[in-house]
N, C-alpha and C positions, 0 to 999 in steps of 0.2 A: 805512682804519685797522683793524686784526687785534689782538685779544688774543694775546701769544706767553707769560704768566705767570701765574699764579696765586698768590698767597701767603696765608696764615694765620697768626696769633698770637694767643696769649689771654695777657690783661692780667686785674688784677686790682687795681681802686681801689679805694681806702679809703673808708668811709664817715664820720661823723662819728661816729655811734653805729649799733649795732643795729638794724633797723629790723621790729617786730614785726608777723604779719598775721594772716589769720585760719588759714591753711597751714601755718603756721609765724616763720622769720623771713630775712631778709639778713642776714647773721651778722658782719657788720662792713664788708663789701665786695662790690661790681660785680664779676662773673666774665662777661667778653665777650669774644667774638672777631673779631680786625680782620680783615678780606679786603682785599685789594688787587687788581685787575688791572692787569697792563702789558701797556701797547698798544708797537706797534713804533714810533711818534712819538715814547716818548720818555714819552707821560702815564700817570701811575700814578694808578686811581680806585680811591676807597675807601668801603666799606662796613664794619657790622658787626652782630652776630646776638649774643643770647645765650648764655649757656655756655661751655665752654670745654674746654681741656685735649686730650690727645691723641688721643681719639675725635673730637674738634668740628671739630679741625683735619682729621684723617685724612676726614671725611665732607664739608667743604671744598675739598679736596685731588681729594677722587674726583670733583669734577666737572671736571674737566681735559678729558675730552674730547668733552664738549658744550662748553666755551668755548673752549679754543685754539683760534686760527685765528676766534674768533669775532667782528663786526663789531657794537663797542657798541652805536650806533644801531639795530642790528636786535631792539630790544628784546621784540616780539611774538614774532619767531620763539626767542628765549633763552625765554621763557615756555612756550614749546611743546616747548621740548626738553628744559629740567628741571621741570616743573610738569605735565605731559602730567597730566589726570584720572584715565585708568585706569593708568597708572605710578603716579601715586601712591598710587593702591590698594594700592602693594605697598614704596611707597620715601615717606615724609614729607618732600617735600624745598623745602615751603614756605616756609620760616625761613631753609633756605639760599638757598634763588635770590633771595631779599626779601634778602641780603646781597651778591648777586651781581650783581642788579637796580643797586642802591642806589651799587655800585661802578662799574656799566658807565652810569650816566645822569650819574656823576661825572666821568669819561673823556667822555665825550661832551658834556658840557656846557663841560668844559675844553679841550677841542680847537677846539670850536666859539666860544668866549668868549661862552658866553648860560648862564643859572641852572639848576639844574636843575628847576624851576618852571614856566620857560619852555618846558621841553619838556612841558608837562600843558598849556600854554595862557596862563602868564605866572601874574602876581601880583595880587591883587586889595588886597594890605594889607600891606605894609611894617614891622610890628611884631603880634607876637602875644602876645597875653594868658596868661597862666598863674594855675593856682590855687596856692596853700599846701597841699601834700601835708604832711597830719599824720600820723602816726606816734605810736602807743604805741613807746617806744623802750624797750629795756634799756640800761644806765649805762656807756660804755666808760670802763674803769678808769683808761686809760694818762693819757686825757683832763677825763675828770669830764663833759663833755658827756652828753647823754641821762637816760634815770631816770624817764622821763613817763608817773605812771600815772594821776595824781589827776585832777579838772575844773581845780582851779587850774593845775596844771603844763602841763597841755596848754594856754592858751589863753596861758599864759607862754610857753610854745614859740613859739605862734600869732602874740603881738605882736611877739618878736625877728624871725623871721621876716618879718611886715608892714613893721618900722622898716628893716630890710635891706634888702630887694625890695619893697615896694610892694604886695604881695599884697592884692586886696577881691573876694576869690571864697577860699573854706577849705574842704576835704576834708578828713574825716577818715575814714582808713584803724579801721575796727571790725570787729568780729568776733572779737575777742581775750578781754575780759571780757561777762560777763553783760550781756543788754540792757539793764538796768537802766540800769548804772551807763556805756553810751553813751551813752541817751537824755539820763543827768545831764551828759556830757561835750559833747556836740551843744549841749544847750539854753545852756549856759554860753556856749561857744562865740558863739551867737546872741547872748545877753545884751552879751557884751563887743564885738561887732561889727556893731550895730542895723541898720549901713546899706551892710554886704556881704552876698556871696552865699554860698551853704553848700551843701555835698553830702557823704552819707556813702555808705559802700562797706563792707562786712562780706564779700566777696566769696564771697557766695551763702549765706553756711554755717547763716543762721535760719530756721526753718519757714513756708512761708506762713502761718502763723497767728500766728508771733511778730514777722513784717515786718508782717500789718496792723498788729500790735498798735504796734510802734514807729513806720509811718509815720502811723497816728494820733497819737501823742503828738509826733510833730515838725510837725504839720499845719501849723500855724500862723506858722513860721519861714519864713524867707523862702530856701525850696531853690530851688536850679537844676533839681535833679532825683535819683530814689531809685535809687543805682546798684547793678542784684546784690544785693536782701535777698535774694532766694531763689534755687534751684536750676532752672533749665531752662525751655525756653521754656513748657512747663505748667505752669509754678510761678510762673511770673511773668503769665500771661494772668491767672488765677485771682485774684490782687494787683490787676492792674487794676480789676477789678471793685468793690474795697473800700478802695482808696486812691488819691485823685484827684493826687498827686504825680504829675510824668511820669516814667516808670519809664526806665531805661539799661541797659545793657548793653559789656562787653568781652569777656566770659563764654561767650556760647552763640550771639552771632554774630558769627563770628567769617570766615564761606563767603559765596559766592554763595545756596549753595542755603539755609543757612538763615535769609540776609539775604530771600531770596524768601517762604519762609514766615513769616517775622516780617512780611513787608507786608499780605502775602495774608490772614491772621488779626487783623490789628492786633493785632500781641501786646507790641511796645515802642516807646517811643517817642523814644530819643536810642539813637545808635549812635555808640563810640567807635572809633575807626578807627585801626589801629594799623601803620605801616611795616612791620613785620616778621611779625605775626601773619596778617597777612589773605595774606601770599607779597609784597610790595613794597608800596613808594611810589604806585609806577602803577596795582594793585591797589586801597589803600586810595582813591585817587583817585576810581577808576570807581564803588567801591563811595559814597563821597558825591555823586557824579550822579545815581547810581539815588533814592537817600534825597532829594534834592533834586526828583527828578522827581514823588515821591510823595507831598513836603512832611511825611520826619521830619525829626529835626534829626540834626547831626553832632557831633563832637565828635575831638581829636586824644586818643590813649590815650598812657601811658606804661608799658614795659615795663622799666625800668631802666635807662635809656641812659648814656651816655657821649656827647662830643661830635659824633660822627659822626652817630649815629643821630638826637643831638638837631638837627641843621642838616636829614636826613631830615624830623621831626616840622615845621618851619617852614615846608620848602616846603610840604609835603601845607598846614597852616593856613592859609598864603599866600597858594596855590592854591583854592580853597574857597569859592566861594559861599557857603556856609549852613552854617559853622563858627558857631553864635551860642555857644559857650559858652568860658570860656575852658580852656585844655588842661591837661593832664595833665603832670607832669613830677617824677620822682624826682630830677631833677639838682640843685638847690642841696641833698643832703641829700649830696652827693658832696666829697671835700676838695681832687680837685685834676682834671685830666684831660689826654689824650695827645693834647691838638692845640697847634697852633703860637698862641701869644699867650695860652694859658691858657684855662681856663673864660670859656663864654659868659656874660655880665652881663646882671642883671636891672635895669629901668630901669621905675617904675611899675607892676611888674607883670609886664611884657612883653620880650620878646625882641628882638630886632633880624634882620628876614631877612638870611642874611650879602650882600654886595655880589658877590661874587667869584665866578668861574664856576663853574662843578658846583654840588656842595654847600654849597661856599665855602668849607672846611675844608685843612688842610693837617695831615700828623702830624708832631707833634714827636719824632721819633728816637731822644732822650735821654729821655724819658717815656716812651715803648715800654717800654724796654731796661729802665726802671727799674722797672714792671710787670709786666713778665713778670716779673723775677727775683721780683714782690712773689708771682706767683702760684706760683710754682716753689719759692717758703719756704714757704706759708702751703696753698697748694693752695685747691681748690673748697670747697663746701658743699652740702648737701641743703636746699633750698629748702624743702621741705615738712616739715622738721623744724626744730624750736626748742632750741638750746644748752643754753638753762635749764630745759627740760623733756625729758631724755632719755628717757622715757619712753613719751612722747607724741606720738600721730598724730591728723591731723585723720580726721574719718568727719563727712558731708554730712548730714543737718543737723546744725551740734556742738553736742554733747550734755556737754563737758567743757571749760567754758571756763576760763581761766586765772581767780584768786582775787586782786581788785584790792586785797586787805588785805596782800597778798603781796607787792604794788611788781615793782617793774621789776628784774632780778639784775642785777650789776655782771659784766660779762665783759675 
């Protein structure tokens, strides 16, 4: 079996509302790019990565001649030829080959008719757990959904959410307003959900001195664990010291090498693993053996996905030993998605690993076609910038948080 094709497209799915962070915001929609490989049998594997538009594709594109002619199954050697260490010194091509990965373990797994799972080693667990990814949202106009700035509104959010999908584990995405008025938003939170699980994520942007100050005031909640209050791995050692929470990370290990130093120092204590950030699936895999070998925990990360990448996140959980937490998932915040039978369903909580070989995904054609045009009208966004705040850039630790009397804008 030979790769003879390559393809690229970037979609561009709607959100529900706005989705606000500490960077900035999601400004209404998922901008990601599908890859494809076709092998000469006939199987087209599919992957996808982040970003989008005509640089994403053209940098997609340029790998053409590491992979034609290249034999899915040989997935060591495809690691070695766009991921080489000291090439990447000089080309970042992690995100792509984690989409290239992602597409050839798809083709290989469909050729072969076994999971993509089972090329890591098989399944350990047949449904995977997800948290309630909360969101400070801004109000989409068209819709009226969104608007969540208050404690009440968010945990209003929180229970539609739960009645939906089944959610007893809740994330809340902070680092937007003053700690204050998270710690008020977190502790509510808690209040209305005595006998779930809770985690928050400011993603890194408070001082270690203002994460002790708020992982003290949330001491007493019943967390999973404090993910990213602060900046780098000295910023978060320094935290340990003063706050008995087990501290996470998606942030600052993200390598080998500084997965090494994190054990070597005991600087953190849950690692979120993420398909495409760490360079692949088979990446994020190795990297939860090591963490396993050393007994931290694991955890699956979300980067924004869409259904490809979300079947990606199930086997990595599936696959997993010492996943105790449940994952990460921006997807039910999505309206609709570009695989065959629609969005994947939540059932208690949890996902369903798909049955079907590869990925177990298939793309819908007519969704494509209708995404791309959605991104070709509407175009990308600056992630790190906020709509509502044209003004405004984040600077590490932020020193200029949004103003909760101010609510959420209507865009």
């Amino acid at each position: 079996m030979k790769i003879v094709d390559l393809r690229a497209t970037t979609v561009a799915v709607p959100l529900q509302a706005p989705l606000r962070h500490a960077n900035g915001a999601h400004w209404g929609r998922f901008i990601r790019t599908i890859v494809e490989v076709v092998c000469d049998n006939g199987v087209v594997g599919l992957g996808e990565m982040g970003g989008g538009g005509a640089s994403a594709e053209a940098a997609v594109l340029g790998l053409k001649p590491y992979v034609l002619g290249h034999d899915p199954l040989q997935l060591e050697q495809l690691r070695w030829k766009i991921m080489n260490p000291v090439g990447s010194l000089y080309n970042a091509r992690a995100q792509l080959h984690a989409a290239v990965e992602m597409a050839c373990m798809d083709a290989a797994g469909k050729s072969l008719g076994i999971r993509a799972c089972d090329l890591l080693g098989g399944a350990l667990r047949e449904e995977i757990p997800f948290a309630s990814y909360l969101f400070f949202r801004h109000r989409n106009a068209a819709t009226g959904a969104g608007g969540e700035t208050t404690a009440d509104e968010i945990v209003a959010h929180a229970r539609d959410l739960k009645s939906k999908h089944g959610f007893t584990t809740h994330k809340l995405k902070a680092g937007v307003f003053p700690p204050a008025h998270e710690i008020e938003v977190y502790r509510a939170l808690a209040a209305a959900f005595p006998t779930d699980r809770l985690r928050i994520d400011p993603n890194s942007v408070w001082t270690v001195e203002e994460a002790i100050h708020v992982g003290r005031a949330i001491l007493d909640l019943n967390n999973d664990y404090f993910e990213d209050p602060c900046w780098g791995l000295e910023g978060m050692r320094r935290l340990r010291q003063f706050v008995p929470i087990p501290t996470a990370t998606n942030a600052v290990v993200v390598n080998f090498e500084q997965l090494a130093q994190s054990i070597r120092q005991d600087l953190i204590d849950v690692v979120l693993l993420d398909t495409t950030f760490w360079g692949g699936l088979r990446q994020a895999y190795k990297a939860g053996t090591v963490l396993e070998t050393f007994q931290y925990g694991a955890s699956v990360h979300s980067s924004g996905e869409l259904g490809i990448q979300l079947a990606s996140m199930l086997h990595l959980g599936a696959s997993l030993p010492n996943i105790g937490f449940a994952a990460d998932a921006h997807y039910h915040h999505l309206t609709d998605d570009i695989i065959k039978g629609g969005p994947f369903r939540y059932k208690n909580g949890s996902i369903a690993l798909p049955k079907g070989p590869g990925l177990g995904v298939e793309l819908d054609r007519e969704k494509v076609a209708e995404y791309a045009e959605h991104f070709r009208r509407f175009g990308g966004y600056a992630y790190d910038r906020d709509p509502a705040r044209p003004n405004w850039y984040s600077v590490y630790p932020e020193r200029n948080f949004a103003n909760p009397a101010d609510g959420a804008m209507a865009l």
